[in-house]
C-alpha beads as a LAMMPS data file, in Angstrom:
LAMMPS data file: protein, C-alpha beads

110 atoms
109 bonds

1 atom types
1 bond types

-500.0 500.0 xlo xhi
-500.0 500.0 ylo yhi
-500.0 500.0 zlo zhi

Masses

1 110.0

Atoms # bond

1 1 1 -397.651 232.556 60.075
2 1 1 -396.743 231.888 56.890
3 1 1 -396.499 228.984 54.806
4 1 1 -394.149 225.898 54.498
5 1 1 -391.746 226.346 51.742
6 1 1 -392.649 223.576 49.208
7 1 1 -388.754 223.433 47.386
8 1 1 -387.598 220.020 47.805
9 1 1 -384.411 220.420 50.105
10 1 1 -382.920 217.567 47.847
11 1 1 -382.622 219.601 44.570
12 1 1 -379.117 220.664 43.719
13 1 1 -377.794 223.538 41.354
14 1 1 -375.605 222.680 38.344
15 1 1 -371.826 224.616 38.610
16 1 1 -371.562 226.935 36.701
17 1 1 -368.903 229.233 35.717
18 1 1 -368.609 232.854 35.042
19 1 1 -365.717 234.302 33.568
20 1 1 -364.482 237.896 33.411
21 1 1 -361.200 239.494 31.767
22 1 1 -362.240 242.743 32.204
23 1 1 -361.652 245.654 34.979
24 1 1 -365.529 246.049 35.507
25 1 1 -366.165 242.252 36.033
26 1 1 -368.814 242.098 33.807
27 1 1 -369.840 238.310 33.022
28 1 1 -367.800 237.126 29.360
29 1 1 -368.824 233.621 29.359
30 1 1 -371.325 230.870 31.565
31 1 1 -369.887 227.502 31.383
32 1 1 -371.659 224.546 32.918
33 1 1 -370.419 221.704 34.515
34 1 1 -367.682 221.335 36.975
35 1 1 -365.156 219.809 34.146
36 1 1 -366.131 222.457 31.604
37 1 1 -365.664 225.647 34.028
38 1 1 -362.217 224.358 35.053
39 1 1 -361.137 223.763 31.312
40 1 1 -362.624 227.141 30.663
41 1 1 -360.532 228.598 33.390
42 1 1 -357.146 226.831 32.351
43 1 1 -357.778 227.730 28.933
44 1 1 -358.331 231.276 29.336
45 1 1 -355.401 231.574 31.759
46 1 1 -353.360 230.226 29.297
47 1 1 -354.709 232.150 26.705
48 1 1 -353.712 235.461 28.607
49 1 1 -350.893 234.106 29.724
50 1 1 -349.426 233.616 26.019
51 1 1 -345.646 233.011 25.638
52 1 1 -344.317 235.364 28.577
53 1 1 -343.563 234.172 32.201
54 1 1 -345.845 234.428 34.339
55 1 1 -347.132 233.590 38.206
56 1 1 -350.712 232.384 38.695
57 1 1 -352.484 232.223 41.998
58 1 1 -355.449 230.077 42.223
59 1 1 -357.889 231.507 44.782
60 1 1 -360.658 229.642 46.478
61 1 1 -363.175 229.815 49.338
62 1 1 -363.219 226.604 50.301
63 1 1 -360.603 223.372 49.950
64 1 1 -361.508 221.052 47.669
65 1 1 -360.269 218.709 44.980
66 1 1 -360.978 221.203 42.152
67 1 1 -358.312 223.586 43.231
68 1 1 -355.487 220.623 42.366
69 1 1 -357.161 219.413 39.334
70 1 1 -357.221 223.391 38.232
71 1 1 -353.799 223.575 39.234
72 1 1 -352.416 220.352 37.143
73 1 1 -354.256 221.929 34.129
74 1 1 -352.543 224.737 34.410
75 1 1 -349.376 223.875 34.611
76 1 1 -349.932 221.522 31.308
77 1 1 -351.667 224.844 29.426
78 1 1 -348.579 227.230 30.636
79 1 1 -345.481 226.315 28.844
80 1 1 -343.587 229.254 31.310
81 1 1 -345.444 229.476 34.417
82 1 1 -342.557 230.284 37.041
83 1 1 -344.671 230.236 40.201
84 1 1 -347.969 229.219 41.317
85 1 1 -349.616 229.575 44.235
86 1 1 -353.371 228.304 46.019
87 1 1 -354.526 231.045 48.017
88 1 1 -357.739 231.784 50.402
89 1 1 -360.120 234.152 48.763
90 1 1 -360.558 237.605 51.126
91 1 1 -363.588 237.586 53.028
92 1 1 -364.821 240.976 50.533
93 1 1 -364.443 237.972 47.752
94 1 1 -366.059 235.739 49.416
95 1 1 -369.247 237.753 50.149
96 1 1 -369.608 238.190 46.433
97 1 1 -369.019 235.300 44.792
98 1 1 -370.014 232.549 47.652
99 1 1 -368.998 229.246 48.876
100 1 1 -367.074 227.316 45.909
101 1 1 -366.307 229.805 43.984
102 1 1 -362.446 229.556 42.271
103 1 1 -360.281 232.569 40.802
104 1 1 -357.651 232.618 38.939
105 1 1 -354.991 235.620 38.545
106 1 1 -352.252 235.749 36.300
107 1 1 -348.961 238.334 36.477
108 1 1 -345.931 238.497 34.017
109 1 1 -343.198 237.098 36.143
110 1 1 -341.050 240.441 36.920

Bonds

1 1 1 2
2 1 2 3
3 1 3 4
4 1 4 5
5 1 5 6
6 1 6 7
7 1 7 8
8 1 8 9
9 1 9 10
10 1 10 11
11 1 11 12
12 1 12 13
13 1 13 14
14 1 14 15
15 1 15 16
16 1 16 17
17 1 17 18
18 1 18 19
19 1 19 20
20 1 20 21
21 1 21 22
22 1 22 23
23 1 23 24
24 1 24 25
25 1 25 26
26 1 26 27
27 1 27 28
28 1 28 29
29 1 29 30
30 1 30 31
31 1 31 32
32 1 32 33
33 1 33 34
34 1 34 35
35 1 35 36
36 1 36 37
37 1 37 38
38 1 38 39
39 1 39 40
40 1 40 41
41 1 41 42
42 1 42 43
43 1 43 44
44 1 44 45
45 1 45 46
46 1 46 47
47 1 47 48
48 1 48 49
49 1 49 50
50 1 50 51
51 1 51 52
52 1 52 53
53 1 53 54
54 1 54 55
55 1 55 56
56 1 56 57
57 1 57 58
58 1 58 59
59 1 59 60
60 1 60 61
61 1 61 62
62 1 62 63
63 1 63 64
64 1 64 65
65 1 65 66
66 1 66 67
67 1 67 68
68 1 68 69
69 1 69 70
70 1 70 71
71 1 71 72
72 1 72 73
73 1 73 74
74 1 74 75
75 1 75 76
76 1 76 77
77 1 77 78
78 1 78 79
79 1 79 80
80 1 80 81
81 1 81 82
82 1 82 83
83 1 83 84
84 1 84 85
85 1 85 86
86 1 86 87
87 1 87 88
88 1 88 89
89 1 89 90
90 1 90 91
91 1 91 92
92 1 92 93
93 1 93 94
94 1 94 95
95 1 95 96
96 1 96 97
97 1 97 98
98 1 98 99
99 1 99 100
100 1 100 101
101 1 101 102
102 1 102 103
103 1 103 104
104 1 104 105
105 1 105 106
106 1 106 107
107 1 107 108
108 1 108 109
109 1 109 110
C-alpha cells in the first residue's frame, strides 16, 4: 500500500500562456496571468493580422468568460477583422493542450 499523497488539494496553478507562430508549435513566449495571456493573444493576433482582412476563430475547450473578453479585444486590436467566430476545440486538441486552454487562428479574408 502505498502512501497518502501529502499535496494540499487546495493549491492552485497560476495560468499561464504559451504562444506559438510557428508550423512545429514550438513554445515562443510564457505569459502569466489570466489578463496578461489574453493581451498576449490579442496582441499577437493583431500583430499577424497587420492591415489585411482577415477571419479569426477563437477556439476553446471549455465555455467561459475569457473567450468574450478575448473576443472584445480582438475586435478593438483588428482594425479589418471581417468575421469571427468561437469554436469548440477537436477532441485531438483537447488531449494536448487540456481543460482551459484558448486558440486563436487567423486567415486573410478571401
Amino acid at each position: 500500500m502505498s502512501p497518502p499523497s501529502t499535496a494540499s488539494p487546495t493549491r492552485r496553478s497560476t495560468p499561464t500562456a504559451t504562444t506559438s507562430t510557428s508550423t512545429t508549435g514550438a513554445p515562443r513566449t510564457r505569459v502569466p496571468g489570466t489578463r496578461r495571456a489574453l493581451n498576449r493573444l490579442a496582441d499577437l493576433a493583431a500583430s499577424h493580422a497587420g492591415d489585411r482582412p482577415v477571419d479569426v476563430a477563437v477556439a476553446c475547450v471549455t465555455r467561459s468568460d475569457r473567450e468574450m473578453t478575448l473576443i472584445r479585444r480582438l475586435r478593438e486590436r483588428i482594425p479589418r477583422l471581417n468575421d469571427i467566430m468561437l469554436v469548440e476545440a477537436s477532441t485531438v486538441i483537447i488531449a494536448h493542450v487540456g481543460p482551459g486552454a484558448l486558440g486563436v487562428t487567423v486567415a486573410p479574408t478571401l
